[in-house]
LUMTI-942384 format. One record per residue: chain; residue in one letter; x, z, y of N, C-alpha, C in turn. Coordinates in nm, 4 decimals. Example, Ala and Ser with C-alpha at 12.3 -4.5 7.8 and 13.67 -1.06 7.14 Angstrom:
// LUMTI-942384
+-----+------+----------+----------+----------+----------+----------+----------+----------+----------+----------+
: mol : type :      nc1 :      nc3 :      nc2 :     cac1 :     cac3 :     cac2 :      cc1 :      cc3 :      cc2 :
+-----+------+----------+----------+----------+----------+----------+----------+----------+----------+----------+
:   A :    a :   1.3190 :   0.7800 :  -0.5690 :   1.2300 :   0.7800 :  -0.4500 :   1.3200 :   0.7800 :  -0.3300 :
:   A :    s :   1.2850 :   0.7080 :  -0.2250 :   1.3670 :   0.7140 :  -0.1060 :   1.2900 :   0.7870 :   0.0030 :
+-----+------+----------+----------+----------+----------+----------+----------+----------+----------+----------+
***
This chain:
// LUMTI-942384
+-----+------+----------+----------+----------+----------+----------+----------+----------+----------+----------+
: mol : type :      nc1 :      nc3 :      nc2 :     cac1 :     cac3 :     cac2 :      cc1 :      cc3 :      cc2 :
+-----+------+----------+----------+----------+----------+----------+----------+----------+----------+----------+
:   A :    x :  -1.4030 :   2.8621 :  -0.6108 :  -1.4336 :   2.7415 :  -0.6856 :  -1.3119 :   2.7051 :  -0.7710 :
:   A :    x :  -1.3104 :   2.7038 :  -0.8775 :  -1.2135 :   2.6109 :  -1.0020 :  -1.1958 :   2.5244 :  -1.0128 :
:   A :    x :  -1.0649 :   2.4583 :  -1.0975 :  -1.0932 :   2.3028 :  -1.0566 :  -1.1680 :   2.2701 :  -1.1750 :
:   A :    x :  -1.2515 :   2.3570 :  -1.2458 :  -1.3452 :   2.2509 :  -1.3089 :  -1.4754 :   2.2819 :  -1.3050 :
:   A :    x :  -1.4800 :   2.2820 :  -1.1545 :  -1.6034 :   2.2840 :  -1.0851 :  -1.6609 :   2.1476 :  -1.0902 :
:   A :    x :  -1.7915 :   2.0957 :  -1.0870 :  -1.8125 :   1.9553 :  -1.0507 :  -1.8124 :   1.9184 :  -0.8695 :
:   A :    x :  -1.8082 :   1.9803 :  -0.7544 :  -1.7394 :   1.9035 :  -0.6417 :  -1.6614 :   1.8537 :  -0.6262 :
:   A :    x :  -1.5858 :   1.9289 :  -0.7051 :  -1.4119 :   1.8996 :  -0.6800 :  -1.3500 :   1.8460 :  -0.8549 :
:   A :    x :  -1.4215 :   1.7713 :  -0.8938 :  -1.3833 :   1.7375 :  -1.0097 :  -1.2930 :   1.6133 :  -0.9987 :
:   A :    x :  -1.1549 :   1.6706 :  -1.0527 :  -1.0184 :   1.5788 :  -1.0447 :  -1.0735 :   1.4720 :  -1.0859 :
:   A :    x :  -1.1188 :   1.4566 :  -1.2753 :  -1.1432 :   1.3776 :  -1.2822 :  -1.2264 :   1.2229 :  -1.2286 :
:   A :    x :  -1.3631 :   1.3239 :  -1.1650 :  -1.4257 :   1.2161 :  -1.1124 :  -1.3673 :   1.1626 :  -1.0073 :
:   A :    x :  -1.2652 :   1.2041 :  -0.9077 :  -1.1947 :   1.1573 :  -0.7795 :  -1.1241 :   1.0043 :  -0.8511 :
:   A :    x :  -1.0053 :   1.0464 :  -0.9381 :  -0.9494 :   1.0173 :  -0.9973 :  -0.9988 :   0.8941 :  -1.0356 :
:   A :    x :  -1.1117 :   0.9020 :  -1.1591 :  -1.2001 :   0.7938 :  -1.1865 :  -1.2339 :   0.6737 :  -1.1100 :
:   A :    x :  -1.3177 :   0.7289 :  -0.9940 :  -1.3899 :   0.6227 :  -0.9226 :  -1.2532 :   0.5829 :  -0.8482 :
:   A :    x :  -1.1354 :   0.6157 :  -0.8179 :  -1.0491 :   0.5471 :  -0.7949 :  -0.9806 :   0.4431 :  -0.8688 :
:   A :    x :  -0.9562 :   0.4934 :  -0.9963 :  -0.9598 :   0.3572 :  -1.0787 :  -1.0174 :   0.2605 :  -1.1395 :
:   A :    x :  -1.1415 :   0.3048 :  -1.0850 :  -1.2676 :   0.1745 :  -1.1268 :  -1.2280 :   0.0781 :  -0.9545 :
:   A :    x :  -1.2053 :   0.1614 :  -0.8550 :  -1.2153 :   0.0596 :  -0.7301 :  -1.0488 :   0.0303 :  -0.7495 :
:   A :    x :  -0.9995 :   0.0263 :  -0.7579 :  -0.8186 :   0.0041 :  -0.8083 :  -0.8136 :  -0.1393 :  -0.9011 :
:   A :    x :  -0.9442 :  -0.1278 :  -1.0323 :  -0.9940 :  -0.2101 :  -1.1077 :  -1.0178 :  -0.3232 :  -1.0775 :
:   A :    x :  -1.1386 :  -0.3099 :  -0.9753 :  -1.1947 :  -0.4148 :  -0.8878 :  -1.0998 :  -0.5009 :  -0.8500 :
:   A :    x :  -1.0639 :  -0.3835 :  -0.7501 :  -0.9237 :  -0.5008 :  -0.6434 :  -0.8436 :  -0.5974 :  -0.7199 :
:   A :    x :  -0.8517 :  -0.5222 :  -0.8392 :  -0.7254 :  -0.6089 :  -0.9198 :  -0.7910 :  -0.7253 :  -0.9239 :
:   A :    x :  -0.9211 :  -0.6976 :  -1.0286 :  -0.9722 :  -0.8606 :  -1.0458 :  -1.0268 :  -0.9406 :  -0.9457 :
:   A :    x :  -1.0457 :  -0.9567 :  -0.7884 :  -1.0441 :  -0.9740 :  -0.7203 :  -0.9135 :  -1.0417 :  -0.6711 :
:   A :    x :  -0.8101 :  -0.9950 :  -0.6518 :  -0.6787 :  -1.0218 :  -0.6113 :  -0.6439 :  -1.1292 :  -0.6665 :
:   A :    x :  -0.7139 :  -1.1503 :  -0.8519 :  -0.6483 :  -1.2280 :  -0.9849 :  -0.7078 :  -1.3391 :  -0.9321 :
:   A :    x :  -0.8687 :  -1.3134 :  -0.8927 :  -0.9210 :  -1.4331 :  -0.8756 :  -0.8975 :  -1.5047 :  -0.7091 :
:   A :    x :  -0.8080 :  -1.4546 :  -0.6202 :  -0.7842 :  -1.5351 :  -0.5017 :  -0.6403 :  -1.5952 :  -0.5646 :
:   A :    x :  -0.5987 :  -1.5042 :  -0.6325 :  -0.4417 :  -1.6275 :  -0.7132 :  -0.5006 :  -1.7791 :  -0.7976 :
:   A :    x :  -0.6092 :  -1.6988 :  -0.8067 :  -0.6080 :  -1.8397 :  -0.9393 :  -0.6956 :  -1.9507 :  -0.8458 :
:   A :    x :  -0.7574 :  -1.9228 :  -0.7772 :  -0.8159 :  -2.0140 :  -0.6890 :  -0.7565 :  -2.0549 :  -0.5496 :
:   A :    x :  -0.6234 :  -2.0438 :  -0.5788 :  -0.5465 :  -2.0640 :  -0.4218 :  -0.5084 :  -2.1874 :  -0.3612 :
:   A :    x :  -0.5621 :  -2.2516 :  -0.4511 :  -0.5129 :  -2.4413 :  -0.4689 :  -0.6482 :  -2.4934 :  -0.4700 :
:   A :    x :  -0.7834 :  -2.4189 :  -0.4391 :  -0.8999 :  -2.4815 :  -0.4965 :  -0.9616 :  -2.5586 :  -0.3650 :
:   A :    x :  -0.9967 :  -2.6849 :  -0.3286 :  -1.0220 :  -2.7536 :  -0.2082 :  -1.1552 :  -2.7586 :  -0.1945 :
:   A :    x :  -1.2233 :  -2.7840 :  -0.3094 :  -1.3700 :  -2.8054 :  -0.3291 :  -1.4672 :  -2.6770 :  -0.4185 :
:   A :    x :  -1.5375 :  -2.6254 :  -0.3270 :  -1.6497 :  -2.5594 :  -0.4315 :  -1.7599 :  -2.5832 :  -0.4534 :
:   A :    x :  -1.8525 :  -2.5064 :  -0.5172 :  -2.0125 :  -2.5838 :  -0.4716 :  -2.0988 :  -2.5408 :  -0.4051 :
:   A :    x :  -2.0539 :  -2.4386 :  -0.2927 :  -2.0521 :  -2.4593 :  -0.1594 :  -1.9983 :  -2.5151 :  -0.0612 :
:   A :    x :  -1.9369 :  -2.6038 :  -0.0958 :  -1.8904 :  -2.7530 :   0.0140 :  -1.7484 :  -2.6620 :   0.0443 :
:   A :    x :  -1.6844 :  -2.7175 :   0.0683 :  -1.5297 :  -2.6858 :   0.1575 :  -1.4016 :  -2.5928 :   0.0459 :
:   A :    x :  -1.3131 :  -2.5368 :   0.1046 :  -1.2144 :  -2.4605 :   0.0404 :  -1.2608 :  -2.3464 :   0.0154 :
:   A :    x :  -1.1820 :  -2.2833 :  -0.0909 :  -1.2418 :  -2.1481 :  -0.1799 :  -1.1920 :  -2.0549 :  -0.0329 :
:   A :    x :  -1.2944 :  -1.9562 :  -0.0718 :  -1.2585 :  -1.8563 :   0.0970 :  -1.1563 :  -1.7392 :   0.0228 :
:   A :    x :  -1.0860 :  -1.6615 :   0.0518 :  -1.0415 :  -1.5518 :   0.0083 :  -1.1434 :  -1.4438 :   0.0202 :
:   A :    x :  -1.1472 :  -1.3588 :  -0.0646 :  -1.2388 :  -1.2476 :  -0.1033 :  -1.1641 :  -1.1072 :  -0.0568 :
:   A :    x :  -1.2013 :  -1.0306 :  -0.0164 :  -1.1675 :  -0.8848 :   0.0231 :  -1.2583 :  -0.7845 :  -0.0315 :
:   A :    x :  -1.1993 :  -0.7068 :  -0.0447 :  -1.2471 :  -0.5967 :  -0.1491 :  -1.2684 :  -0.4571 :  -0.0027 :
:   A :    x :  -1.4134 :  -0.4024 :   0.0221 :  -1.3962 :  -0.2684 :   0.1286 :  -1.4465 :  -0.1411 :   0.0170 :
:   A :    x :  -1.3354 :  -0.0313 :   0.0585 :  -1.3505 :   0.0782 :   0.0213 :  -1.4656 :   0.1593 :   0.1148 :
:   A :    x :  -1.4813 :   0.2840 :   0.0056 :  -1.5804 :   0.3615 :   0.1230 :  -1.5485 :   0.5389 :   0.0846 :
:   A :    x :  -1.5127 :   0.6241 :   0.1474 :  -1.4819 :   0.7318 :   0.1064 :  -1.6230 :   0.7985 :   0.0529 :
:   A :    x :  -1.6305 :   0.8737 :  -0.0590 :  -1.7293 :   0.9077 :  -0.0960 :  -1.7612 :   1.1053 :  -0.0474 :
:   A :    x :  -1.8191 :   1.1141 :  -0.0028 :  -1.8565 :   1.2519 :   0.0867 :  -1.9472 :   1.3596 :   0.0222 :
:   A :    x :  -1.9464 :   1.4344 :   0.0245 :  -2.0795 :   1.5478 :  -0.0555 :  -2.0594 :   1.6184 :   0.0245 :
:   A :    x :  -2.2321 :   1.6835 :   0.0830 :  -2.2205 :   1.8345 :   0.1591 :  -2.2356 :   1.8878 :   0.0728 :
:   A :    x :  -2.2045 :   2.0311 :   0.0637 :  -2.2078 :   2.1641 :  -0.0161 :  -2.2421 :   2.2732 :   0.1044 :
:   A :    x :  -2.3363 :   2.3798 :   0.0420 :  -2.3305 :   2.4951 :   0.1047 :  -2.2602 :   2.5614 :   0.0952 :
:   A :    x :  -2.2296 :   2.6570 :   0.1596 :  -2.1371 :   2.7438 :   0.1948 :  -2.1764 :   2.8745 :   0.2310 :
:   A :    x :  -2.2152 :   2.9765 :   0.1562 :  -2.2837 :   3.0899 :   0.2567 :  -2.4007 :   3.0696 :   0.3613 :
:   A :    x :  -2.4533 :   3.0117 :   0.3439 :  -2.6001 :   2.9990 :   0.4098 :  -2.6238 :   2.8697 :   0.4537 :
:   A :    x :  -2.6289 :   2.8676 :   0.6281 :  -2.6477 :   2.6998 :   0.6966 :  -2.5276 :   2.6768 :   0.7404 :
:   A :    x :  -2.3698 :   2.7183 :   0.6645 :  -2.2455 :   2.6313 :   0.7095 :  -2.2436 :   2.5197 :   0.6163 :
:   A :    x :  -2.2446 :   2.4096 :   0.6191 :  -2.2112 :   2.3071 :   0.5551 :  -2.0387 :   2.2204 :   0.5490 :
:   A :    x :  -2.0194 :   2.1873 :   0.4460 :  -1.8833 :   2.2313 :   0.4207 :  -1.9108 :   2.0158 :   0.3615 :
:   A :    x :  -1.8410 :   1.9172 :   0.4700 :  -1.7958 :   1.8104 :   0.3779 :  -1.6621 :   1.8450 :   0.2774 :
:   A :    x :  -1.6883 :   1.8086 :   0.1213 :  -1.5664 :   1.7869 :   0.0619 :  -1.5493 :   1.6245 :  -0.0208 :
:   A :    x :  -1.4616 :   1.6181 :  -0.0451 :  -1.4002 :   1.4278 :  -0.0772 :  -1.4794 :   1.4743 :  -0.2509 :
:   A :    x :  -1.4940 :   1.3280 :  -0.2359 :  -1.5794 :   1.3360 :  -0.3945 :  -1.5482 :   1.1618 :  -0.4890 :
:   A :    x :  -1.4414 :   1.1305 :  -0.4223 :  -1.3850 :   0.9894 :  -0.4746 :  -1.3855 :   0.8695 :  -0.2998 :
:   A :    x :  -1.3906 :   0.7408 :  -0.3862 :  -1.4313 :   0.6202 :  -0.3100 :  -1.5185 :   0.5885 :  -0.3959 :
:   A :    x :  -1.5852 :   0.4804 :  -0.3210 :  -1.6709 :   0.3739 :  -0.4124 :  -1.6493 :   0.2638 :  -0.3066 :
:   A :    x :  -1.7103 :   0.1136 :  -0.3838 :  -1.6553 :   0.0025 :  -0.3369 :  -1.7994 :  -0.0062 :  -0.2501 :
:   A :    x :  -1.7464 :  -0.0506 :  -0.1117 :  -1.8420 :  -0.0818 :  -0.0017 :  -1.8922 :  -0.2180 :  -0.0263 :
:   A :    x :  -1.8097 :  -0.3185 :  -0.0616 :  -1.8809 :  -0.4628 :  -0.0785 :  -1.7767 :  -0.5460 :  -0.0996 :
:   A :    x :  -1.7616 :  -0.6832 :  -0.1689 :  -1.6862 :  -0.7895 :  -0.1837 :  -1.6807 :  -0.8815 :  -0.0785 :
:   A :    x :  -1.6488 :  -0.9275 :   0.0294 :  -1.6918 :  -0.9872 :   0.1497 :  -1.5439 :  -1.1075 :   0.1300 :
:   A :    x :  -1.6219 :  -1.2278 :   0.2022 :  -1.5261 :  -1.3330 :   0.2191 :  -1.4548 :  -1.3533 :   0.3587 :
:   A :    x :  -1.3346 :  -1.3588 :   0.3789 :  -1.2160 :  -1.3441 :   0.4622 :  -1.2856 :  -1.4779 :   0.5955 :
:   A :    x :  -1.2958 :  -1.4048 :   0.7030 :  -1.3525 :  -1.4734 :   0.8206 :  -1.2148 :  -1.5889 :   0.8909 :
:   A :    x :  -1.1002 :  -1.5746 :   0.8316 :  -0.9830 :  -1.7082 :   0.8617 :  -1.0135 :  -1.8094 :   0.8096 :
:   A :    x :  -0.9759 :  -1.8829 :   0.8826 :  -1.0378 :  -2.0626 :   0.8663 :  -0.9403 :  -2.1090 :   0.7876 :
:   A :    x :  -0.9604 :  -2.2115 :   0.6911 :  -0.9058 :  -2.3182 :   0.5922 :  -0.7188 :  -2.3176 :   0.6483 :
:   A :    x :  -0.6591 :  -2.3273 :   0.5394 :  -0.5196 :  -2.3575 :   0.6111 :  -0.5126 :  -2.5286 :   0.6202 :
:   A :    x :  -0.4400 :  -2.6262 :   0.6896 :  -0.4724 :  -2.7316 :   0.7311 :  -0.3417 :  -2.7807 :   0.6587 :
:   A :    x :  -0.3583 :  -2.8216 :   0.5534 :  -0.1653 :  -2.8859 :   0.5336 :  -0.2034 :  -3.0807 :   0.4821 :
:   A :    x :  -0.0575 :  -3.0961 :   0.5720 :  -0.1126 :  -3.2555 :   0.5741 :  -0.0590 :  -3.3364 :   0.4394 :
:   A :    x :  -0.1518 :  -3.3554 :   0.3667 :  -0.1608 :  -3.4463 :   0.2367 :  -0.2144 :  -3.5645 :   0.2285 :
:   A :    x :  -0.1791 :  -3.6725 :   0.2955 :  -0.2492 :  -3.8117 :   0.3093 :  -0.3148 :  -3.8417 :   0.2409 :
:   A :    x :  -0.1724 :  -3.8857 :   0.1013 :  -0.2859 :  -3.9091 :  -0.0365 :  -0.3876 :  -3.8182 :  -0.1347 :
:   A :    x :  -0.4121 :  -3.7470 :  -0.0526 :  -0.4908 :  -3.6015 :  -0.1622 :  -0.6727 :  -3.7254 :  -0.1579 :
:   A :    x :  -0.7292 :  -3.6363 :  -0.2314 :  -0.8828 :  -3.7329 :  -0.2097 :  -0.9565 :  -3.6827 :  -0.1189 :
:   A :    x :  -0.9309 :  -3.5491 :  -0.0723 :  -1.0131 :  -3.4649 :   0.0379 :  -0.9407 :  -3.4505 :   0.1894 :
:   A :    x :  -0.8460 :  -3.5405 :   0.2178 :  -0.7430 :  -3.5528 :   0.3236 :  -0.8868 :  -3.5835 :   0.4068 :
:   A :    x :  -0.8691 :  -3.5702 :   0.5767 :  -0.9385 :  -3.6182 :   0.6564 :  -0.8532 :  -3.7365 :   0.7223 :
:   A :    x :  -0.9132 :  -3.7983 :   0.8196 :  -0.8884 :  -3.9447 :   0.8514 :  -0.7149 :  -3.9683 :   0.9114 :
:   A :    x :  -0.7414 :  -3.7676 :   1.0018 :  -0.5391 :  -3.7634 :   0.9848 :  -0.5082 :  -3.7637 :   0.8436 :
:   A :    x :  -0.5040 :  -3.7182 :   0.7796 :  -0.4372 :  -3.6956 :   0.6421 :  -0.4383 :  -3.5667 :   0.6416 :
:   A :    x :  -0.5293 :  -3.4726 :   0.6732 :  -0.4754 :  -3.2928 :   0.6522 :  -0.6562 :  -3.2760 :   0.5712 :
:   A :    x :  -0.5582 :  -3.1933 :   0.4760 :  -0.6425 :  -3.1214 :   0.3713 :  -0.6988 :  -3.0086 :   0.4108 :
:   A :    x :  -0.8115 :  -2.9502 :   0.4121 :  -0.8289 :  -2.8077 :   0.4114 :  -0.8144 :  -2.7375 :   0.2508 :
:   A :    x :  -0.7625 :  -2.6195 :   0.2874 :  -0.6482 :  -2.5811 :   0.1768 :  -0.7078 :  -2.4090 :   0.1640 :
:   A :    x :  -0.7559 :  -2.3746 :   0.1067 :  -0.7954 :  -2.2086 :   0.1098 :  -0.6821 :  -2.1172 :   0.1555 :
:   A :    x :  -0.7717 :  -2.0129 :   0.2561 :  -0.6906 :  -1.9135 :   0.3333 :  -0.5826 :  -1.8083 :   0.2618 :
:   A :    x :  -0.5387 :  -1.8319 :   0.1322 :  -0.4931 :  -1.7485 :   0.0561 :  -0.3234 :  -1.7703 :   0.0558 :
:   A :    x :  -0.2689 :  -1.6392 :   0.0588 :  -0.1343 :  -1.6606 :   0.0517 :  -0.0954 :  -1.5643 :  -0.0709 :
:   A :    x :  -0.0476 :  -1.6269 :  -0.1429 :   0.0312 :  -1.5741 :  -0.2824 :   0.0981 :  -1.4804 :  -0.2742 :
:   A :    x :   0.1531 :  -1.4683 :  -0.1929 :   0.2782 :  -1.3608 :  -0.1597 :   0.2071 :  -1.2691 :  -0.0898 :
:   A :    x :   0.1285 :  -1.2288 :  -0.0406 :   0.0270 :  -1.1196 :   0.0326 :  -0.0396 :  -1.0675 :  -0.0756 :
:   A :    x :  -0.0911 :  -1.1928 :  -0.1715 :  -0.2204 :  -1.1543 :  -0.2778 :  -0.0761 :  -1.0560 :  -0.4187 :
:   A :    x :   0.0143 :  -1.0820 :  -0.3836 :   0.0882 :  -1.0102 :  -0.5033 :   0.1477 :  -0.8813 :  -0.4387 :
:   A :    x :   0.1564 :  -0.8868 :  -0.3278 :   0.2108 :  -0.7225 :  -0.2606 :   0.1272 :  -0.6421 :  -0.3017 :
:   A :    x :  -0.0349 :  -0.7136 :  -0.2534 :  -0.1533 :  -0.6451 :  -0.2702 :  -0.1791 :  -0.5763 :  -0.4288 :
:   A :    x :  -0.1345 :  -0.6980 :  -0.5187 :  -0.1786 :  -0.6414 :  -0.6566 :  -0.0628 :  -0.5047 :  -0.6675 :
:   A :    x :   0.0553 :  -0.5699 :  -0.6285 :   0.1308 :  -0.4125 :  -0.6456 :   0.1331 :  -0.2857 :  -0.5636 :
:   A :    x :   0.0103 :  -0.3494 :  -0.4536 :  -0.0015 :  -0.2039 :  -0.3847 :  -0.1246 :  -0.1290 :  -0.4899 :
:   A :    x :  -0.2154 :  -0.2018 :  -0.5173 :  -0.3347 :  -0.1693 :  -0.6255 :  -0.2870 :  -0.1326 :  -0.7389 :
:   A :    x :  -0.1643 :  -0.1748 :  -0.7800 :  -0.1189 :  -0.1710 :  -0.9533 :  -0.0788 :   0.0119 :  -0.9490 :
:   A :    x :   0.0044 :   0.0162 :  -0.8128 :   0.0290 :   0.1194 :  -0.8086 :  -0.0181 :   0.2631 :  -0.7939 :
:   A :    x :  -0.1235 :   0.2003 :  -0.7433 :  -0.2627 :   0.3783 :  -0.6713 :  -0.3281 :   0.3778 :  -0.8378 :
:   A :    x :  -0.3279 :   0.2548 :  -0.8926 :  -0.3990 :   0.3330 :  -1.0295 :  -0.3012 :   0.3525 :  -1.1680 :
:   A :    x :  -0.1505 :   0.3772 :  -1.1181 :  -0.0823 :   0.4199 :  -1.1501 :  -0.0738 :   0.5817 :  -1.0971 :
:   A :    x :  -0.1035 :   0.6087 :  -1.0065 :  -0.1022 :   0.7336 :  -0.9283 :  -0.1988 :   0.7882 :  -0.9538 :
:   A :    x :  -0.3461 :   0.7545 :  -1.0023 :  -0.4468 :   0.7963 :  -1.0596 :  -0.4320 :   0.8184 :  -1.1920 :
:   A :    x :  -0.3508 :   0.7251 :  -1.2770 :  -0.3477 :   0.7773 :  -1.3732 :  -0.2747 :   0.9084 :  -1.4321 :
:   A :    x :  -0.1615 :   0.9355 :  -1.2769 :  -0.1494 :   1.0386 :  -1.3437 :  -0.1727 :   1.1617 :  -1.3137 :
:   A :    x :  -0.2573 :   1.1496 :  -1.2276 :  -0.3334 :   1.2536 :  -1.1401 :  -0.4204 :   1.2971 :  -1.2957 :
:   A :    x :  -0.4283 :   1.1927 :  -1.3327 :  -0.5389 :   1.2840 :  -1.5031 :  -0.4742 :   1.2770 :  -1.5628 :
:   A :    x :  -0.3639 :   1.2572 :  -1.6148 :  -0.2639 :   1.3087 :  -1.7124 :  -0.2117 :   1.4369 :  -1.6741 :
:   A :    x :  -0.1771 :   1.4683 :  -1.5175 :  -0.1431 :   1.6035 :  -1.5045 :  -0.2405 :   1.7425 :  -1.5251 :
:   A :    x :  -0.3791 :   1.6549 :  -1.5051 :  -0.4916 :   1.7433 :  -1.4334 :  -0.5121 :   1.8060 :  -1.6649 :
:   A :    x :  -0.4837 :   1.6903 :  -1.7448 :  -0.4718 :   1.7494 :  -1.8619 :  -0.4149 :   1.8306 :  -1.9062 :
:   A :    x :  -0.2289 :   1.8083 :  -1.8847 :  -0.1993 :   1.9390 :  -1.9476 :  -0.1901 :   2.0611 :  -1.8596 :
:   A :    x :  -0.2320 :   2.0525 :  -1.7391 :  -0.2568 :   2.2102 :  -1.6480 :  -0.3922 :   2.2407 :  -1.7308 :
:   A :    x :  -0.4614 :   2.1891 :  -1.7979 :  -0.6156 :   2.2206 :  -1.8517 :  -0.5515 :   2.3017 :  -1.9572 :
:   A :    x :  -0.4831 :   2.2357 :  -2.0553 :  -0.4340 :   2.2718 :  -2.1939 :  -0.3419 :   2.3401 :  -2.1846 :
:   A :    x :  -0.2743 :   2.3895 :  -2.0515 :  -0.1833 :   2.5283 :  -2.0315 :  -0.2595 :   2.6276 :  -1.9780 :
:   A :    x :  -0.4242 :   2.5830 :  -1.9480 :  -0.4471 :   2.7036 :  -1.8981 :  -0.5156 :   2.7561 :  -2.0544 :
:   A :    x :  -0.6042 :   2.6725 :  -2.1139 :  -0.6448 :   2.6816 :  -2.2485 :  -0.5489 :   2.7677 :  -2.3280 :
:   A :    x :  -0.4235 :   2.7241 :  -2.3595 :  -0.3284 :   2.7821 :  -2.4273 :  -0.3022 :   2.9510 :  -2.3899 :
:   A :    x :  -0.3076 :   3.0168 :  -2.2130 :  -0.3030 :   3.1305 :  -2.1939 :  -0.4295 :   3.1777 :  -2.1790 :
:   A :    x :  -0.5421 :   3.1818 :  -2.1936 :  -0.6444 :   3.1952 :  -2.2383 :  -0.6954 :   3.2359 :  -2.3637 :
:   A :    x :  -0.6298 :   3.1759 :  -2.4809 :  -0.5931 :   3.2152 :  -2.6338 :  -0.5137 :   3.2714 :  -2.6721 :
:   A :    x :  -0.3797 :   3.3039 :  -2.5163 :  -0.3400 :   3.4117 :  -2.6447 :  -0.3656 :   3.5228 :  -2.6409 :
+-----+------+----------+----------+----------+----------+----------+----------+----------+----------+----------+
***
């Protein structure tokens, strides 16, 4: 098999990694920007959002009835909201304080949500150059091929 077979196609690995790399990002953007949000219009504090991966699998034959799993990317399993409860910080005068004075405050921490973007910034940095390399090994093989 070659690598420009379609099982094993760099690109598509590559790809669907930076479409789910994509995701996370805007995901990540939107628990930053909503990290202060107390009220939604589902009643209570904005929840944090999580992003699940899913490895993507293909059987192939193999010489008869051996079946051979090979990796064929990720794809995104689902957007799901973070099962930790409200953070509680005490703001008397806020308008949503309870009768102590503590706010419920969304489960999001800034400093987690930015490791995260630079753990994400980085894999589709690593994807990208998984197809920048996977190009010019194409166009060096092209090149000895022609002459």
């Amino acid at each position: 098999m070659s690598m420009f077979d379609k099982p094993l196609s760099v690109l598509d690995i590559s790809g669907s990694g930076l479409t789910a790399e994509r995701v996370k990002m805007g995901v990540i953007a939107s628990n930053i920007a909503n990290a202060q949000v107390t009220e939604t219009s589902d009643g209570g504090p904005y929840k944090r959002k999580e992003v699940e991966f899913a490895t993507v699998l293909n059987k192939s034959l193999i010489g008869g009835k051996n079946h051979k799993l090979m990796l064929n990317g990720v794809s995104i399993k689902g957007v799901t909201e973070s099962k930790l409860p409200p953070n509680m910080v005490h703001m008397p005068g806020h308008p949503q304080a309870n009768k102590d004075g503590f706010v419920s405050m969304p489960n999001v921490s800034v400093a987690k949500e930015m490791v995260d973007m630079i753990a994400a910034s980085r894999s589709y940095e690593a994807n990208t150059s998984v197809i920048a390399s996977f190009r010019k090994m194409s166009e060096r093989a092209l090149s000895i091929i022609r002459r």
